[in-house]
C-alpha positions as CSV (number, residue, x, y, z in Angstrom):
1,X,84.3,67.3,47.5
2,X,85.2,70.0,44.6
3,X,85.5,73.5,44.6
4,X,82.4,75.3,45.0
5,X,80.7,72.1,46.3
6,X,78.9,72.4,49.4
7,X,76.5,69.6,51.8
8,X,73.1,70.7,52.1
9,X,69.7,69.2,53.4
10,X,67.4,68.1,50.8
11,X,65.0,70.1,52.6
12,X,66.7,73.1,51.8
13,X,66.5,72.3,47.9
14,X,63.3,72.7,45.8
15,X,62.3,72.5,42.2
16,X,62.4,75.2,40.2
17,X,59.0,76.2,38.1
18,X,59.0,74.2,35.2
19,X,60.3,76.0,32.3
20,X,58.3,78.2,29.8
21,X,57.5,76.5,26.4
22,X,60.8,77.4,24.6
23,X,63.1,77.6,27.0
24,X,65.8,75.5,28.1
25,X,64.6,71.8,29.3
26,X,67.1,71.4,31.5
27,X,65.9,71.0,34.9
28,X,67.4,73.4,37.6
29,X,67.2,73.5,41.3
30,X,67.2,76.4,43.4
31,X,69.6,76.8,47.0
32,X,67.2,78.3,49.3
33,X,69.2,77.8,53.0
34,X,67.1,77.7,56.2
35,X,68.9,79.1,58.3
36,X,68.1,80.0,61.9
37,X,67.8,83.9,62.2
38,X,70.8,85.5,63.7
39,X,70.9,86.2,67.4
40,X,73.8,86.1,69.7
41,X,73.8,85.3,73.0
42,X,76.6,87.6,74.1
43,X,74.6,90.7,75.5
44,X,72.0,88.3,77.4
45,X,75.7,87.0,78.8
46,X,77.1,90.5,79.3
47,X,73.3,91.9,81.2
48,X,73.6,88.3,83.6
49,X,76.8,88.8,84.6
50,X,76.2,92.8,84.9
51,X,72.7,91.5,87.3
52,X,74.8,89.1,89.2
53,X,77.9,91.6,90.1
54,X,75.0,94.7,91.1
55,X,73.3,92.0,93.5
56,X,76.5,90.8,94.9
57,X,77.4,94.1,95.8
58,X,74.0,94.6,97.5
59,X,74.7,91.7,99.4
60,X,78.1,92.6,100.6
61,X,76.1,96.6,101.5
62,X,73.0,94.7,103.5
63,X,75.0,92.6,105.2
64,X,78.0,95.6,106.3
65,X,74.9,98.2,107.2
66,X,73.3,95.2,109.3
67,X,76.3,94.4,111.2
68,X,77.9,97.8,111.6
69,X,75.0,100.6,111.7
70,X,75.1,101.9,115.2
71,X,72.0,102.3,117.0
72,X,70.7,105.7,117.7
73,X,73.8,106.7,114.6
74,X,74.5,110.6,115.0
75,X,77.2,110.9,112.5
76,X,77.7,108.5,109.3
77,X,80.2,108.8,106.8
78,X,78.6,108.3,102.9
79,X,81.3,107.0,100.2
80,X,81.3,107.0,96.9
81,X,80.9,104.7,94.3
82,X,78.1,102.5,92.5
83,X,78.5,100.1,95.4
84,X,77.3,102.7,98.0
85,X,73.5,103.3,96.4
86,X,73.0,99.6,98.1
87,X,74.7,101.1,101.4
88,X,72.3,103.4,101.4
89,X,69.1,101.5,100.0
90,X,70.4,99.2,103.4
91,X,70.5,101.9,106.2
92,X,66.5,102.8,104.5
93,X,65.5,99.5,104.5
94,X,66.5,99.2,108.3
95,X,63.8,101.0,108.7
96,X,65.1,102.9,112.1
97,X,64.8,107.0,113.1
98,X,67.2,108.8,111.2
99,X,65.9,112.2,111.9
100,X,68.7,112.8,114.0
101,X,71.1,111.3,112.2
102,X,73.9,113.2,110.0
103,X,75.2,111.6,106.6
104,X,78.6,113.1,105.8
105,X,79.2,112.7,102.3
106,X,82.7,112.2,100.2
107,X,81.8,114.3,97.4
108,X,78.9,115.4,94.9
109,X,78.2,112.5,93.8
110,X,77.2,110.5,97.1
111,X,75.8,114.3,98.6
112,X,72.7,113.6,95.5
113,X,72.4,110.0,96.6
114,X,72.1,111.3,100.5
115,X,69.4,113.8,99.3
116,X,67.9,111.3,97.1
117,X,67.4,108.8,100.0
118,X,65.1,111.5,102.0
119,X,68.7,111.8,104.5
120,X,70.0,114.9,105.8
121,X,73.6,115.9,104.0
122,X,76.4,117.4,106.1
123,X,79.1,118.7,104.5
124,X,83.0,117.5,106.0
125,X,83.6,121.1,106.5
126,X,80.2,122.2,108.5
127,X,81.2,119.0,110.8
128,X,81.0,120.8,114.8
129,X,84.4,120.9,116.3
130,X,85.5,117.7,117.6
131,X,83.3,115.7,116.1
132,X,83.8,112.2,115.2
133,X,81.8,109.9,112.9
134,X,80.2,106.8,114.5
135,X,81.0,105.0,110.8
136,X,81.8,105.5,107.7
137,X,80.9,103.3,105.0
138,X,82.7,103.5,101.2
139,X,83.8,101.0,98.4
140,X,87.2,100.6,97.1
141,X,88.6,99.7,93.9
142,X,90.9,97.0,95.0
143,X,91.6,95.3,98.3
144,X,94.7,93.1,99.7
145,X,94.9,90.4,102.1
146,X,95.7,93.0,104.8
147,X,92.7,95.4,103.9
148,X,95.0,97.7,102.5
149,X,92.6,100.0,99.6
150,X,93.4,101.4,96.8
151,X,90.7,104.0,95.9
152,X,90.6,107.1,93.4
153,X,89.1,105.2,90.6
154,X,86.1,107.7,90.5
155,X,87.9,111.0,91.4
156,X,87.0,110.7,95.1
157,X,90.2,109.8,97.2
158,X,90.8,112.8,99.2
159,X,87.6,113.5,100.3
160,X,87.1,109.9,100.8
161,X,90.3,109.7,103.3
162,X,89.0,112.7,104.9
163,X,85.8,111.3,105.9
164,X,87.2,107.3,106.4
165,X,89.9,109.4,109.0
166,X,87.2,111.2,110.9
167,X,85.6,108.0,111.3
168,X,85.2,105.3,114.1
169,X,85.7,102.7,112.1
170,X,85.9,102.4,108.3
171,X,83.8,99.5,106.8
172,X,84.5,98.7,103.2
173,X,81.8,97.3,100.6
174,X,82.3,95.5,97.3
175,X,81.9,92.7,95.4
176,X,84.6,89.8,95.2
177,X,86.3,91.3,92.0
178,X,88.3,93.6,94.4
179,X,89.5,91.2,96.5
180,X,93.2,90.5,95.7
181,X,96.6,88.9,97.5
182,X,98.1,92.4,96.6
183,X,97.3,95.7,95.0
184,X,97.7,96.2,92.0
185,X,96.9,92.9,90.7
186,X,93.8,93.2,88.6
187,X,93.8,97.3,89.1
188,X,96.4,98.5,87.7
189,X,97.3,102.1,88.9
190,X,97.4,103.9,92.0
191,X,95.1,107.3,91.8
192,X,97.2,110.0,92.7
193,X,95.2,113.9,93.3
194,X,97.9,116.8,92.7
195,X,97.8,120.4,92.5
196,X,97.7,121.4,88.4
197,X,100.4,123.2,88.5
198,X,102.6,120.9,90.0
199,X,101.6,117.8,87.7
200,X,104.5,117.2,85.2
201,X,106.9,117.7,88.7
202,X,105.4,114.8,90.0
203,X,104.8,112.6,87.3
204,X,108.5,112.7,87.2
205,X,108.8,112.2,90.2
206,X,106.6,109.2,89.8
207,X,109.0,107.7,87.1
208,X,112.2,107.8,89.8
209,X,110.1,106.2,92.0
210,X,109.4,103.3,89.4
211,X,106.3,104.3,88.2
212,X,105.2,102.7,84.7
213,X,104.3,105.8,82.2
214,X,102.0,107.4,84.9
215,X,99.4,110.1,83.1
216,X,97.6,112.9,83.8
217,X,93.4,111.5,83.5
218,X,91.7,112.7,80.9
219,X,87.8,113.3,80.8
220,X,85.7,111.0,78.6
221,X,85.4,113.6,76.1
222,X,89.6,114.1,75.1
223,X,88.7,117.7,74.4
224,X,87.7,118.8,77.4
225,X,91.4,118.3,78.7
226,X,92.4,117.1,82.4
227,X,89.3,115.3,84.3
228,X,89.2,117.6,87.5
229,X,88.0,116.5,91.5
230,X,85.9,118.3,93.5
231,X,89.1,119.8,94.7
232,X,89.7,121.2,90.9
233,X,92.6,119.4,90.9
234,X,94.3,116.4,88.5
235,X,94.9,113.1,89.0
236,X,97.7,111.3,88.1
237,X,97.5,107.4,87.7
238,X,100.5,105.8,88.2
239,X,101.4,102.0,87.0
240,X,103.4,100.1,90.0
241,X,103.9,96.6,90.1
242,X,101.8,94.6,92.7
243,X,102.2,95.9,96.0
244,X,104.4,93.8,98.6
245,X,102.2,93.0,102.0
246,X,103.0,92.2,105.5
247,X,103.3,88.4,104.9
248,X,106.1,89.4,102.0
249,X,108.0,91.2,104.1
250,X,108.0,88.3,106.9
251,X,109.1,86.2,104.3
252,X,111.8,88.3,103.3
253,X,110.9,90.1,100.2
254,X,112.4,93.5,99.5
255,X,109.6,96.5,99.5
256,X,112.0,99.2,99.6
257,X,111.4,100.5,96.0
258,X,113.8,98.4,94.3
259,X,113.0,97.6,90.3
260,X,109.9,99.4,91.4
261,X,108.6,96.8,94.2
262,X,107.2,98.5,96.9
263,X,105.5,98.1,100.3
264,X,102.1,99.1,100.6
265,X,102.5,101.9,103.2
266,X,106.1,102.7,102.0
267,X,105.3,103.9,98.4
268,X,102.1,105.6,99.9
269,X,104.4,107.9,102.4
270,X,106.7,108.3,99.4
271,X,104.6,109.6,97.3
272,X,102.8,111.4,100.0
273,X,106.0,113.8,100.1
274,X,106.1,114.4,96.5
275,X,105.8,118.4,97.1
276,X,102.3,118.9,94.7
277,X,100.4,115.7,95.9
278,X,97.6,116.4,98.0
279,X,96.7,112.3,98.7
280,X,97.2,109.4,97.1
281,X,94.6,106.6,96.5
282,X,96.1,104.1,98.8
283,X,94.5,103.7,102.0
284,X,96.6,101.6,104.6
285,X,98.3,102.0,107.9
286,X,96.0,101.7,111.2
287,X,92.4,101.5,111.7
288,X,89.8,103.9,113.4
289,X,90.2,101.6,116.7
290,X,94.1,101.5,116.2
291,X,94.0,105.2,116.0
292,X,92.0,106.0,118.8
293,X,94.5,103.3,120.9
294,X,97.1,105.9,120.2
295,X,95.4,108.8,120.7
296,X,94.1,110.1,117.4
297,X,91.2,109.7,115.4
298,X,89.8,107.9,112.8
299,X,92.1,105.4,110.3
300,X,92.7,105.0,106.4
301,X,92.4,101.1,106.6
302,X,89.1,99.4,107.2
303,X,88.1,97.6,110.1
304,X,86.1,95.1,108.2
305,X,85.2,94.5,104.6
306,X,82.4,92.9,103.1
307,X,82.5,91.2,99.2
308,X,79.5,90.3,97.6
309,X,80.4,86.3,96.0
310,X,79.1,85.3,92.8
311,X,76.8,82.1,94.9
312,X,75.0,85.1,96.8
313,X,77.2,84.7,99.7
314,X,78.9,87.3,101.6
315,X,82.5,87.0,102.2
316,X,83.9,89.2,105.6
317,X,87.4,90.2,106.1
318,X,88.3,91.6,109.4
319,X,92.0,93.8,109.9
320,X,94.4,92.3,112.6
């Protein structure tokens, strides 16, 4: 077919009015196209999948609260996170007494969703001397094989490992995005909460540790500088390759640091001593019943944790 030459329906051609009375005779037709009017179906994809990830994580939260809400609960630990509103809409639909029951929260953010809920807040550092959370309940931004966490991606971590350690036992809740072999496999940093001051120290640090470009978090709006926790401190995010797990060490894989590969609880204690840290945003090591076995309290690493799947189903991982 020649240039300019297109295929069209007949039905999309008509007759043009006949001419005037002096005009040319030739006949003309007109291109009118009928063409469907534009919509995409890209949002409606967008708002499904959105729908099905918010009811797989309140999935994964109904089934977690059923299975791990203590009866007659005194003291429970409140996360933070967009998976936790479902915790909570669980422990109110259980529809038990909860007048005498305590909700420690992790920060401001899960404090309003406490209050919001018709719960009594406690704040971590009102807690009576001694005491020790029946549960606490908390998302996480990634998860390994071994339950190892890696949290911080909402400014949390600190407070979040302050309440999961003064806990019983530490049940995670999320959907089945966070479930990887390793960390740092789909999330790609490890949230690191340091004291301003001290932030370029580490974040070189960070780079002799093998850390890939690790920055200082910004808020949303660049011209309001450094994004700052409840703690008014920065956080660093810091670019490692995927974390090595138990299994990779049994199978001879080297987790010391070398080329940058690292062991989950190894880099965690290494940057741990980074003089300007105050926590990093990997929660591993024992659990609450592994602590109390060696006479502490509470653990970083969760007991259980609960994905919401994509079929509606609930997937549960239990630590060793």
């Amino acid at each position: 077919m020649g240039p300019g030459l297109f295929c069209a329906p007949l039905s999309a051609l008509r007759l043009a009015p006949l001419p005037r009375p002096g005009a040319s005779p030739h006949l003309r037709l007109q291109f009118q196209p009928r063409l469907p009017p534009l919509t995409s179906t890209l949002p409606r994809y967008h708002a499904s999948m959105a729908d099905a990830v918010e009811a797989a994580k309140r999935a994964a939260a109904k089934t977690a609260v059923a299975n791990h809400y203590p009866e007659n609960a005194r003291w429970v630990g409140i996360g933070s996170g967009t998976t936790i509103v479902y915790v909570v809409e669980a422990i109110k639909a259980l529809g038990v007494d909860t007048s005498n029951t305590r909700y420690v929260p992790t920060g401001y953010q899960s404090r309003q969703l406490i209050i919001s809920a018709g719960l009594t807040a406690v704040e971590f550092d009102a807690l009576p001397a001694g005491t020790v959370l029946d549960v606490a309940f908390d998302g996480a931004d990634e998860v390994d094989d071994d339950l190892n966490c890696i949290k911080g991606g909402g400014a949390c971590l600190f407070q979040e490992k302050l309440v999961a350690m003064q806990a019983k036992q530490f049940i995670c809740v999320a959907d089945s995005r966070k479930l990887q072999s390793r960390l740092l496999s789909k999330w790609k940093y490890v949230p690191i909460e340091v004291a301003p001051i001290a932030a370029y120290r580490v974040q070189k640090k960070l780079l002799e540790l093998g850390a890939i470009d690790p920055v200082i978090r910004t808020n949303k709006d660049f011209k309001q500088g450094p994004l700052k926790t409840d703690q008014d401190f920065f956080l660093i995010d810091a670019p490692f390759p995927p974390l090595l797990t138990s299994a990779d060490l049994a199978a001879g894989r080297d987790g010391s640091g070398k080329n940058g590969v690292w062991e989950v609880n190894l880099l965690a204690r290494e940057i741990k001593q980074i003089n300007g840290v105050l926590d990093v945003g990997i929660f591993s090591g024992l659990t609450g019943p592994q602590a109390t076995a060696a006479g502490g309290v509470g653990g970083q690493r969760p007991v259980a944790a609960y994905f919401g799947m994509p079929d509606g189903l609930v997937s549960v991982r239990k630590a060793a």
